[in-house]
Backbone bond lengths (Angstrom), bond angles and torsions (degrees), N, CA, C in turn:
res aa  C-N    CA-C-N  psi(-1)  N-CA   C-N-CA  omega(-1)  CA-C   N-CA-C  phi
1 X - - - 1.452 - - 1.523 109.89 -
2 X 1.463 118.29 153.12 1.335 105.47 -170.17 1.658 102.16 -119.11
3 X 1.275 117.66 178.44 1.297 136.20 -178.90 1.497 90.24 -42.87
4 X 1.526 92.83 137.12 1.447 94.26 162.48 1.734 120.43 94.63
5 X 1.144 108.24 -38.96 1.925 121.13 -170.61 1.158 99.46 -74.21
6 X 0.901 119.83 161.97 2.033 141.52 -143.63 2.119 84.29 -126.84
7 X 0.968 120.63 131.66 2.160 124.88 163.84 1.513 67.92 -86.69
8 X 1.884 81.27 165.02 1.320 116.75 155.41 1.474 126.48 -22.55
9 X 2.154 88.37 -59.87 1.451 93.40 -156.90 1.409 106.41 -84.03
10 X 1.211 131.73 12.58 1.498 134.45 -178.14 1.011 110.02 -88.69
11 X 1.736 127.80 -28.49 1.389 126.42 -166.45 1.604 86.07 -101.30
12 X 0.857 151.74 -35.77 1.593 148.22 -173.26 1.700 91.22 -45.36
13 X 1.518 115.69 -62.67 1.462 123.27 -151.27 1.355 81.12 -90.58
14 X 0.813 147.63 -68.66 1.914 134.20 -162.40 1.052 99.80 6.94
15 X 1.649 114.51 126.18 1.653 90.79 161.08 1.502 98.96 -122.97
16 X 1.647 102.13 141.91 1.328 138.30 -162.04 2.125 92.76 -44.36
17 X 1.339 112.62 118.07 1.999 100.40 156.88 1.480 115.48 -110.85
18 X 1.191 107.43 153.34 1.414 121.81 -175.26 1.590 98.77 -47.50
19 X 1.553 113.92 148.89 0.868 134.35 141.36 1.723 137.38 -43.79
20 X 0.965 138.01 80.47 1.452 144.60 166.07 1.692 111.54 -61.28
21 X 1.300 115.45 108.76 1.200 133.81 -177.20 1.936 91.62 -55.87
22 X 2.044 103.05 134.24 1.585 99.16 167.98 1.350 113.04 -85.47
23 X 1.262 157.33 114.26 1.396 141.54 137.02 1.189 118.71 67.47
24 X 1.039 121.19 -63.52 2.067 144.07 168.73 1.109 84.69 -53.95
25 X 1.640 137.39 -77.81 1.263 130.91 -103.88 1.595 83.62 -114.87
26 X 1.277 119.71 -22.12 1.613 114.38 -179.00 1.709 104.20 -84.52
27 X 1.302 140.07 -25.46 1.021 127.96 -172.46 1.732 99.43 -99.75
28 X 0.762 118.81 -21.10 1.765 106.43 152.99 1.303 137.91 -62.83
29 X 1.456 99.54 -32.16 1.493 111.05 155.95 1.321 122.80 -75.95
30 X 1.063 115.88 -14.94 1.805 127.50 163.77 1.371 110.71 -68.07
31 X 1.302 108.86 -72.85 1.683 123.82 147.50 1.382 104.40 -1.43
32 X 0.989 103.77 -88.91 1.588 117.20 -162.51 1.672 119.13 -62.27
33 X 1.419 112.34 -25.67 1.503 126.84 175.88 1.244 97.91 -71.48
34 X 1.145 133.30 -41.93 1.418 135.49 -152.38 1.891 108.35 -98.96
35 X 1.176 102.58 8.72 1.440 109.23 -161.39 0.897 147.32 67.38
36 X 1.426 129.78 12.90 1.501 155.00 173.13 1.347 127.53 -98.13
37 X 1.169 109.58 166.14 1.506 93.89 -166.09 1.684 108.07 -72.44
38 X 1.448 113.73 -179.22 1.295 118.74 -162.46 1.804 93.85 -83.39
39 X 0.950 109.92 -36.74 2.145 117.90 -166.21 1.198 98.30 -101.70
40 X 1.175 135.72 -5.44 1.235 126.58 -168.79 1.555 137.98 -51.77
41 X 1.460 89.58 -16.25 2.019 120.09 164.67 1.824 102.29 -74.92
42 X 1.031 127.78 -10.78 1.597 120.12 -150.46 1.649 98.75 -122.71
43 X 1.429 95.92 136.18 1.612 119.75 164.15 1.228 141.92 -121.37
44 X 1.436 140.75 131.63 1.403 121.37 -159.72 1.215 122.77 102.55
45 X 1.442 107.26 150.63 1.810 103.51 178.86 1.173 87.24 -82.19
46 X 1.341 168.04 -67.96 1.844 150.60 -132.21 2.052 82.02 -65.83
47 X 0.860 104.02 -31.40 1.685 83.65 -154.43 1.620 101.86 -99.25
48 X 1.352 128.79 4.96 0.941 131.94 -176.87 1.704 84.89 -93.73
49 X 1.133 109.37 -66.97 1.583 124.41 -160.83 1.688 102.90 -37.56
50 X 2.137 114.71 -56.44 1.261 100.08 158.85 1.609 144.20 -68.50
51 X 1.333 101.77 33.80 1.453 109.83 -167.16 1.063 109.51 -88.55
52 X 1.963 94.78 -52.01 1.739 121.52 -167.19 1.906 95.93 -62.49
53 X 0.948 123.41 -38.92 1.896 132.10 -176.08 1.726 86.30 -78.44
54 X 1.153 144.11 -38.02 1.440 122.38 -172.59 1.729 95.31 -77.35
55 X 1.081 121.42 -45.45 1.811 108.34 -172.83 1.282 110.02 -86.50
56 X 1.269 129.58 -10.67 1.733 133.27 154.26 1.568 108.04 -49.72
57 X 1.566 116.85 -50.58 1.139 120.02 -175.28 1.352 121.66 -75.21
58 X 1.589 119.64 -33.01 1.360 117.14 167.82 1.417 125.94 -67.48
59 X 1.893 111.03 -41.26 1.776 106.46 156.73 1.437 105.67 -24.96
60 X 1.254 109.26 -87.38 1.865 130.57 -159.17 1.718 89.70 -45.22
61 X 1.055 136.76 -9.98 1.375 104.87 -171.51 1.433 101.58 -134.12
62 X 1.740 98.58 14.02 1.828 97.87 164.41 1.258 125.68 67.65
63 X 1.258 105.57 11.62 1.538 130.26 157.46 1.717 123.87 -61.12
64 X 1.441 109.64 -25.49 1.642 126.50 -147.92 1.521 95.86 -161.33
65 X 1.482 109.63 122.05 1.844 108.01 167.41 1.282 97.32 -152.89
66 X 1.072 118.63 151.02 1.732 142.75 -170.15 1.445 88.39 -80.78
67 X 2.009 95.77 126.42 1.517 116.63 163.31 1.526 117.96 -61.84
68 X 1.094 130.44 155.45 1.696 132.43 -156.09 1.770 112.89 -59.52
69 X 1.397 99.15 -12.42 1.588 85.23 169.93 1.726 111.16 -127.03
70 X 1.563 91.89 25.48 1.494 95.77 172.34 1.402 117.41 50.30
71 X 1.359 125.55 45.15 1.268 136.44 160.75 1.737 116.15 -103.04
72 X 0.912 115.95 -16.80 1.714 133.75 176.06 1.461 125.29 -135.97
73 X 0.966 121.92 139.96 1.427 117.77 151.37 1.675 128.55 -105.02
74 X 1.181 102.41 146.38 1.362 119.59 -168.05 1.843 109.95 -108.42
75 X 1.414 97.92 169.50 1.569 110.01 -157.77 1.498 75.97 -94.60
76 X 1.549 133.04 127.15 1.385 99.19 118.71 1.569 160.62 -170.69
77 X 0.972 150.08 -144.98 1.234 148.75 -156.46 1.817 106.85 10.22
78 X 1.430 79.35 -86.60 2.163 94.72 169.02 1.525 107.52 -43.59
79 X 1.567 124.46 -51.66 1.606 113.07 173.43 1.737 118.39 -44.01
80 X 1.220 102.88 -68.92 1.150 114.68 149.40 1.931 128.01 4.06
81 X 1.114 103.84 -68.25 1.367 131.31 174.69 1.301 114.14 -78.76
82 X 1.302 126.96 -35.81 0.763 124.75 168.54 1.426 154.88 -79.50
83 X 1.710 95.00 -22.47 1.644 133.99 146.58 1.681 108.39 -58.05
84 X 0.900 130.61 -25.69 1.467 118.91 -176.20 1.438 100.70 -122.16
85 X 1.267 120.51 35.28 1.750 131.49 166.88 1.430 102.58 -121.62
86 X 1.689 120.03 -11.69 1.097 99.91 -179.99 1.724 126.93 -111.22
């Protein structure tokens, strides 16, 4: 095994740490607390393109979930928390 690689039994015991919102993903959640749009800082296709992967990543991490008729998304609870951790 080389420098660096995780045994078996290391990933069994890992224990899971919170998520810390990156930069992208914390000022969208600012964005979004504040009532504005989530990209609304961003210009360009490179920065559009990492936008769609910054709100992919906040879904998956339950930061962001579509209001009941899926016309908006909302901050929450954990987003929430997570905007003022960063």
């Amino acid at each position: 095994m080389g420098a660096g690689t995780m045994t078996d039994d290391k990933i069994r015991t890992a224990k899971p740490r919170p998520k810390k919102p990156t930069p992208a993903q914390a000022k969208a959640l600012r964005n979004m607390l504040a009532g504005k749009p989530a990209f609304i800082h961003i210009s360009g296709r490179s920065a559009s393109g990492g936008a769609s992967g910054t709100l992919v990543s906040m879904f998956r991490r339950g930061w962001i979930e579509w209001n009941s008729d899926r016309t908006a998304k909302l901050v929450t609870a954990a987003g929430k928390a997570a905007a003022e951790t960063s």
